[in-house]
C-alpha positions as CSV (number, residue, x, y, z in Angstrom):
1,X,12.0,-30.0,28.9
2,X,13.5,-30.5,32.3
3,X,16.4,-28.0,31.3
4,X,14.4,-25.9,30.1
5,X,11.9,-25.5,33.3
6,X,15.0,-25.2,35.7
7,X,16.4,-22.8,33.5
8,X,19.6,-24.0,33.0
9,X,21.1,-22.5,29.9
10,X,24.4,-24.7,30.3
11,X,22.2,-27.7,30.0
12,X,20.0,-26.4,27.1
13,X,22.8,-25.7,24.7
14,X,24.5,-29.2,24.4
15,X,20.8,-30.6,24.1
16,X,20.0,-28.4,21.2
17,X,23.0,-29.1,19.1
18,X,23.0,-32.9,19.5
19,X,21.5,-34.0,16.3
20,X,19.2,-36.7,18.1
21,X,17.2,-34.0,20.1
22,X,13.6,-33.1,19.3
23,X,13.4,-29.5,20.3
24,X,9.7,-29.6,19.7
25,X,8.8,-32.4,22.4
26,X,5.7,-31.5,24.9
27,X,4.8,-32.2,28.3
28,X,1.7,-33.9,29.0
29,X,0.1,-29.8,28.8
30,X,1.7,-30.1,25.7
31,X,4.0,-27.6,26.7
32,X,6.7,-27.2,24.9
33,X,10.3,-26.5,25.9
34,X,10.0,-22.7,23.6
35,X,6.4,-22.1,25.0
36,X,8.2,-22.8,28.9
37,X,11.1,-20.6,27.7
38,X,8.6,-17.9,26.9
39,X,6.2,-17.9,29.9
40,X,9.8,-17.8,32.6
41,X,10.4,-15.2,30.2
42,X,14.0,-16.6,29.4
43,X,15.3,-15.0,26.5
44,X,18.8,-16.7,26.3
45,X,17.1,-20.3,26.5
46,X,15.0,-18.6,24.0
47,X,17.4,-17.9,21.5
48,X,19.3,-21.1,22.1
49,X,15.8,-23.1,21.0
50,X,15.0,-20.9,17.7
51,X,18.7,-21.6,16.8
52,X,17.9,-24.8,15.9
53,X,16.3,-25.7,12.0
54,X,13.6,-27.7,13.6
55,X,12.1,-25.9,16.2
56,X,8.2,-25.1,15.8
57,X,7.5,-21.2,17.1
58,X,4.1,-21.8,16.9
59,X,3.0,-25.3,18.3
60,X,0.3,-24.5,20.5
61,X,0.0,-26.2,23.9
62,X,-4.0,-28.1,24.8
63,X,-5.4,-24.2,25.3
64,X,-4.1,-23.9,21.8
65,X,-1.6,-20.7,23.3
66,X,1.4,-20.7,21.0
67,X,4.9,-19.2,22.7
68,X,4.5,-15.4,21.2
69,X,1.2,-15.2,23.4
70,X,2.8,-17.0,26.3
71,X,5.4,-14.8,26.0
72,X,3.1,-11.9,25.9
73,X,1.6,-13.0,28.3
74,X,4.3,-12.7,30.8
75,X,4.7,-9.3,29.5
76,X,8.2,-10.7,28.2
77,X,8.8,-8.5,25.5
78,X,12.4,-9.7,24.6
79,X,11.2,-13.1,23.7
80,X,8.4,-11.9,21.7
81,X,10.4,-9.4,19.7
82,X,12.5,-12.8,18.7
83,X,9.6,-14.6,18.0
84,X,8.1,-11.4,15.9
85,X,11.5,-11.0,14.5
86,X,10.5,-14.6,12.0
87,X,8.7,-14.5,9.3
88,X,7.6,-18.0,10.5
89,X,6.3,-16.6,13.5
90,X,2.0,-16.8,13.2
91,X,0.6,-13.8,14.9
92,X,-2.9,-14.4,14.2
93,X,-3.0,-17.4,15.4
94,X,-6.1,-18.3,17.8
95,X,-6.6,-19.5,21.5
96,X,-9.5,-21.9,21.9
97,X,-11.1,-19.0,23.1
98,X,-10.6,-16.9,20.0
99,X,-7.6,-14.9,21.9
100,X,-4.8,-13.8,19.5
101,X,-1.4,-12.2,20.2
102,X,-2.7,-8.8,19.9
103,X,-6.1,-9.9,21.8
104,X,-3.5,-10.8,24.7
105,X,-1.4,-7.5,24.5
106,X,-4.6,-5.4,24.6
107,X,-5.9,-7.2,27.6
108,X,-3.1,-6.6,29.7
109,X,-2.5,-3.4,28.3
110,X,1.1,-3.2,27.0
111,X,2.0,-0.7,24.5
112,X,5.4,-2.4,23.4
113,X,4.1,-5.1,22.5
114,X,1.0,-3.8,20.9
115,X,3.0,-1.7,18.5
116,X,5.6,-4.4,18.0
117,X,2.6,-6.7,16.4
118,X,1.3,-3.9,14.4
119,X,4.4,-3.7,12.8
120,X,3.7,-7.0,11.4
121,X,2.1,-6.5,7.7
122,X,0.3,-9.6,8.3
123,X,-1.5,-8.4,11.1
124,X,-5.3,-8.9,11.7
125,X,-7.2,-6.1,14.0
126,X,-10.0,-7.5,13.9
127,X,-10.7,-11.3,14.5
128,X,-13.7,-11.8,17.3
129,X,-13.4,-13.9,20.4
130,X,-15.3,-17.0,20.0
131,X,-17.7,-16.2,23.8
132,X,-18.2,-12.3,23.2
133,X,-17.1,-11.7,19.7
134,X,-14.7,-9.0,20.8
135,X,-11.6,-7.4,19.0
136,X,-8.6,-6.5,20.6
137,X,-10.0,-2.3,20.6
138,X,-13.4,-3.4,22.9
139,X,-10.4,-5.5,24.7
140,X,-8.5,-1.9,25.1
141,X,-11.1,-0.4,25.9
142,X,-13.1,-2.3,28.5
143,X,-9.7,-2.3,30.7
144,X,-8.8,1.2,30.0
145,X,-5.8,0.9,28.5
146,X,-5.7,4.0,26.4
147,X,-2.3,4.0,25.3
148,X,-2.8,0.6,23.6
149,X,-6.4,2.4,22.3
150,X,-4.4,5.0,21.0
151,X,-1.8,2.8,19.0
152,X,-4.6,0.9,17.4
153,X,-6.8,3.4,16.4
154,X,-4.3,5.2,14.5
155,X,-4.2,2.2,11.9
156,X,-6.3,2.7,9.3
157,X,-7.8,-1.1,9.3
158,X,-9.3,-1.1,12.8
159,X,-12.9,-1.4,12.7
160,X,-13.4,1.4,15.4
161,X,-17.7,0.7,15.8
162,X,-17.0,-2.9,15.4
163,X,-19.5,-4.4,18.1
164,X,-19.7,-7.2,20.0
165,X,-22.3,-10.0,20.0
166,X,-24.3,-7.8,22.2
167,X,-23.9,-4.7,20.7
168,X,-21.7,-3.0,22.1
169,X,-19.0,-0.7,20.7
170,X,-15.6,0.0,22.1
171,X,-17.2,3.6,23.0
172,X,-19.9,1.5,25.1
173,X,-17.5,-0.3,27.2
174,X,-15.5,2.5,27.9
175,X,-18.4,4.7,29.4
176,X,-20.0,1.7,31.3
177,X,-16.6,1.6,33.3
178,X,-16.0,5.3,33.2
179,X,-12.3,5.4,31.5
180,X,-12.7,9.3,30.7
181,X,-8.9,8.9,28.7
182,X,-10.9,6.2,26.5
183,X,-13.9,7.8,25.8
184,X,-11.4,11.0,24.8
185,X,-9.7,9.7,22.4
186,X,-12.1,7.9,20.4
187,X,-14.6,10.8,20.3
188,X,-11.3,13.4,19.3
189,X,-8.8,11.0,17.2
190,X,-11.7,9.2,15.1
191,X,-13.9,10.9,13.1
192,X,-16.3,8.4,12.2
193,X,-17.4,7.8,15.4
194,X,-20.9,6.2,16.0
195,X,-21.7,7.6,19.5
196,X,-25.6,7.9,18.8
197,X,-25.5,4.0,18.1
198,X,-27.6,1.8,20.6
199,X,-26.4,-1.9,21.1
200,X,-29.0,-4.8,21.4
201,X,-30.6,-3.4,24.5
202,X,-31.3,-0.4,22.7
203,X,-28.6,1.6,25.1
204,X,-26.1,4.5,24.0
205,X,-22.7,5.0,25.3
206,X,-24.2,7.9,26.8
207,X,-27.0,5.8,28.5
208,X,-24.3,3.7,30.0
209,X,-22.5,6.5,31.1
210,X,-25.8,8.4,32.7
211,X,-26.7,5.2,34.4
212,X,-23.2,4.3,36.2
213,X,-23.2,7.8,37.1
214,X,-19.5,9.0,35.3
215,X,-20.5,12.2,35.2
216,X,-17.8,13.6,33.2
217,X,-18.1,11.3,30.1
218,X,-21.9,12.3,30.1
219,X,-20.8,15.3,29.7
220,X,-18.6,14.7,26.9
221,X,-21.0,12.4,25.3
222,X,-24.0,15.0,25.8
223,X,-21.2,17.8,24.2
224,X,-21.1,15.6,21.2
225,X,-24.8,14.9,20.9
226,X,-25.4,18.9,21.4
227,X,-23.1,19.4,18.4
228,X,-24.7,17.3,16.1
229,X,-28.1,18.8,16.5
230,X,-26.4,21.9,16.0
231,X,-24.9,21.4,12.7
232,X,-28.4,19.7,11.4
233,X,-29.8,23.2,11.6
């Protein structure tokens, strides 16, 4: 573990091939030397630690954050392409908060990492966190990071008018905090869109978006609203 903190890759490598060394061992954060590797973003200690036949890729340290979403977390995409790279590698696995690997990436917003976890077959979209029940979409879309809302509402299994506990839709959250890019691109790109639906305060995306005052998503939001009634005659 010490190695593994200071970085030292000439130190690492005799460790991992003597036959006596538990590669798995934790700190008292449960830490272990792969989840440190992954957080310092160290892809060469990486790769020396997944070399060996007993490493665990997934073992979780007390906030039950495995090493992809450390790794992710750093915005260390080498490390997590190795770690995506096995078929050992669980990518739905769950924070303590509910926070998964592609919960992580949609928070922060990076697109690499976002489409190398959809690439994964075993992928879930959709899992809730535990506090506000939201997916990795109202994620996205609450810090306006319409790239990564563009990736994953392109795949066929995201629930686009999931909502949270509260009510709200990913379209909510992006016109209470006025991300105009958002808003576009689920209005244009999805066709099911439910932007008349009202969350458990009985509020519209286009309420939200009156009341903060984002003028231009009214806008678009009222354009919508004005071409429904227009087809219903």
């Amino acid at each position: 573990m010490v190695a593994t903190e200071l970085g030292s890759v000439a130190m690492v490598e005799p460790l991992i091939q003597h036959e006596g060394i538990e590669p798995n061992i934790a700190d008292l954060s449960l830490e272990t030397p792969l989840s440190v590797a992954a957080a310092q973003c160290r892809p060469d200690i990486a790769e020396m630690l997944l070399s060996s036949p007993l490493i665990d890729v997934n073992m979780p340290n007390w906030q039950r954050r495995s090493p992809l979403v450390k790794a992710i977390n750093s915005s260390c995409i080498s490390v997590a392409n190795m770690l995506l790279a096995r078929q050992d590698c669980d990518v739905n696995l769950a924070d303590r908060e509910g926070m998964t690997a592609l919960h992580e990436a949609a928070r922060i917003g990076h697109v690499a990492i976002i489409n190398a976890l959809l690439s994964r077959p075993d992928i879930k979209l959709n899992l809730l966190t535990q506090e506000s029940g939201a997916t990795p979409l109202h994620l996205a879309a609450m810090g306006g990071h319409f790239r990564v809302v563009e990736s994953l509402v392109k795949n066929e299994g995201t629930h686009v008018n999931q909502a949270q506990f509260n009510g709200n839709t990913p379209l909510h959250l992006a016109a209470y905090f006025g991300y105009t890019q958002v808003v576009q691109i689920l209005l244009v790109e999805i066709d099911g869109i439910e932007f008349l639906r009202e969350n458990n305060e009985g509020l519209t995306a286009l309420d939200y978006a009156a009341i903060r005052d984002h003028q231009t998503i009214t806008k678009l939001l009222e354009g919508m609203s004005d071409s429904r009634s227009q087809k219903m005659y």
